[in-house]
C-alpha positions as a printed NumPy array, in Angstrom:
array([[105.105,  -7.154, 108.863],
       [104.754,  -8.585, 112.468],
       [101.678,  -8.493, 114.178],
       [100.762,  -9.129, 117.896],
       [ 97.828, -10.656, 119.377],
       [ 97.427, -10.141, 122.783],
       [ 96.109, -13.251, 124.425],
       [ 95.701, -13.509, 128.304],
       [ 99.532, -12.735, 129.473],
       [100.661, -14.682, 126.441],
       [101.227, -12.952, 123.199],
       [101.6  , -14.77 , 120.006],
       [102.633, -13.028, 116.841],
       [102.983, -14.209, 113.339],
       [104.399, -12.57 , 110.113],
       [102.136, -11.005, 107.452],
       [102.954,  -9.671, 104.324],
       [102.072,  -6.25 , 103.565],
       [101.93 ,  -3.682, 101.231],
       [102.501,  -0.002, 101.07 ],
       [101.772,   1.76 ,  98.056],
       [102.67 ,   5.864,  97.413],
       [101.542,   8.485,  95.059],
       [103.629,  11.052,  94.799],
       [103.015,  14.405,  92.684],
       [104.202,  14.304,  89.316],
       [106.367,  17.089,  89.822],
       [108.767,  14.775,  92.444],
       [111.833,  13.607,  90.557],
       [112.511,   9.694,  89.697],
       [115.244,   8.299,  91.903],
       [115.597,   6.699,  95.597],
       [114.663,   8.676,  98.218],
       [115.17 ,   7.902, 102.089],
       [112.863,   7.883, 105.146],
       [111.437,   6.24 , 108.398],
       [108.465,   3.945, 108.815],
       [106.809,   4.013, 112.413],
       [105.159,   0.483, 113.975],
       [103.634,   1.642, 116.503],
       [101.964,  -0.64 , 119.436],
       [100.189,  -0.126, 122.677],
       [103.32 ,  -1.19 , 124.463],
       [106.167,  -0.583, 121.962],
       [107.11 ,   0.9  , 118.941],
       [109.937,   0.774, 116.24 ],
       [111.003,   3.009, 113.539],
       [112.705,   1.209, 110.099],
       [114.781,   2.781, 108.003],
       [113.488,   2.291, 104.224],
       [114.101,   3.674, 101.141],
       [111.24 ,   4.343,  98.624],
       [111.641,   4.798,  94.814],
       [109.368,   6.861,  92.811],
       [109.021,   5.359,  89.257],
       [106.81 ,   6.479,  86.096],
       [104.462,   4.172,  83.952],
       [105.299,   6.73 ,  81.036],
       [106.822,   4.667,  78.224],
       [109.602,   5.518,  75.444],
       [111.106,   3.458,  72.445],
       [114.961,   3.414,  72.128],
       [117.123,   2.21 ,  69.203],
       [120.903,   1.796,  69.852],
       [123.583,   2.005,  67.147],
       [126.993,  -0.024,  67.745],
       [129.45 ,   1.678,  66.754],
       [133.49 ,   1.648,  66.378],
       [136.337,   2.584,  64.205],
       [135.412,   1.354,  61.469],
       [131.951,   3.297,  61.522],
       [134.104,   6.772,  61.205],
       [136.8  ,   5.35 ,  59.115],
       [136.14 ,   3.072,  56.884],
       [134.035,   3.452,  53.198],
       [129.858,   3.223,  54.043],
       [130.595,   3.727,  57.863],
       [129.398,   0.212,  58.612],
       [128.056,  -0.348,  62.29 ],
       [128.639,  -3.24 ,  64.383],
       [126.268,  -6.222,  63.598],
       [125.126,  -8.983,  65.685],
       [126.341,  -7.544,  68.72 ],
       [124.501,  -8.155,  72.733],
       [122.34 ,  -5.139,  73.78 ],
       [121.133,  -4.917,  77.712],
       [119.591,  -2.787,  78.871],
       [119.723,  -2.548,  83.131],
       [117.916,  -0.928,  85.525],
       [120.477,   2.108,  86.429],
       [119.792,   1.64 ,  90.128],
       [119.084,  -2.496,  90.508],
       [120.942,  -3.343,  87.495],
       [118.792,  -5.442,  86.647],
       [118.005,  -6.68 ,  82.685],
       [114.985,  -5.192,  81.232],
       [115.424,  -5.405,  77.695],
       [118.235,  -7.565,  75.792],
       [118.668,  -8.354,  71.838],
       [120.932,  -7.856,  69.577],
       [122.291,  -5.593,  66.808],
       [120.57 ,  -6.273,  63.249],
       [122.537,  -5.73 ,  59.522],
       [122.227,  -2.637,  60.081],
       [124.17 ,  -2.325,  63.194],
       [121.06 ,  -1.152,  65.181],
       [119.013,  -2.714,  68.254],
       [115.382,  -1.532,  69.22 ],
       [113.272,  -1.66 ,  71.997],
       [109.919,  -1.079,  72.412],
       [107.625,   0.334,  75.273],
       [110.519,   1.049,  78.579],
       [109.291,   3.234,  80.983],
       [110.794,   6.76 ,  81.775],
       [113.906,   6.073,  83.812],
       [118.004,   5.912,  84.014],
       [119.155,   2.766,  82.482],
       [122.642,   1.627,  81.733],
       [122.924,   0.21 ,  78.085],
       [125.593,  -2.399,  77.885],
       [127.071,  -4.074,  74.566],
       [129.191,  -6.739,  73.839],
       [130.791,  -7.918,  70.298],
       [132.699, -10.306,  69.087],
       [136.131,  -9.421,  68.72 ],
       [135.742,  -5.852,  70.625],
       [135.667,  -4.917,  73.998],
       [132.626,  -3.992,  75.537],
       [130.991,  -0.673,  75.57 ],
       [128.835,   0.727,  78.057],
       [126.37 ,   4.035,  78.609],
       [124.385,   5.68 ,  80.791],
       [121.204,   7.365,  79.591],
       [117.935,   8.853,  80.693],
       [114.901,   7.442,  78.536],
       [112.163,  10.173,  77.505],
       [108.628,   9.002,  77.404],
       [106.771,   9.287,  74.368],
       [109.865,   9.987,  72.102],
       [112.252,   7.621,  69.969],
       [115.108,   8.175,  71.89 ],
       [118.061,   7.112,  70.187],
       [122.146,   6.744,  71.833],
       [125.172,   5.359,  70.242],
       [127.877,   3.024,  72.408],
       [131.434,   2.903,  71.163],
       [133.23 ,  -0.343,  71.147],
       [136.629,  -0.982,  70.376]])
């Protein structure tokens, strides 16, 4: 944020940080969602572009099975062990949540809020697997990645 100070016929201005924070109803669906933000001055004005993102604070658990041939094929369908589990942001991509597959081929994680996440997993000896998944809040929610 810039502001001006009018001073005589000189004007100095200096940056500011600033904040903006929105409520929206509960009823307005998570994602991105376009719009203008007016500045406007005694002698000017300027509209910015932004986007805003509406998010949720409501929190889920998710456990994620590796899985590949041998899970279908073989005697005790055995899951994938010690294999990398992210978990990214669908829209940043960021990592929220990474650990990795246990003996029994399963990774959990605890307390991620309601959103769109990409779950990514990488094994030794298999190409990677990927998914795309919406997380429920207040349910286990469970999802399986194939890798070969």
């Amino acid at each position: 944020m810039i502001v001006g100070i009018q001073r005589g016929s000189r004007i100095a201005s200096r940056r500011q940080a600033g904040s903006l924070i929105l409520t929206p109803s509960e009823d307005v669906p998570l994602g991105l969602y376009p719009g203008q933000f007016a500045v406007v001055g005694a002698l000017a004005g300027i509209s910015v572009p932004v986007e805003f993102r509406v998010l949720s604070d409501a929190r889920g658990d998710l456990e994620v099975s590796i899985v590949d041939e041998f899970t279908y094929y073989a005697e005790g369908s055995p899951k994938v062990t010690n294999a990398v589990v992210r978990v990214k942001d669908a829209l940043t991509g960021l990592v929220v949540a990474e650990a990795n597959s246990g003996a029994n081929g399963v990774a959990s994680f605890a307390g991620l809020n309601e959103g769109f996440y990409d779950v990514d997993v990488t094994a030794e000896g298999h190409t990677a697997g990927s998914e795309r998944l919406f997380l429920e809040p207040g349910v286990a929610n469970t999802k399986d990645v194939f890798v070969t």
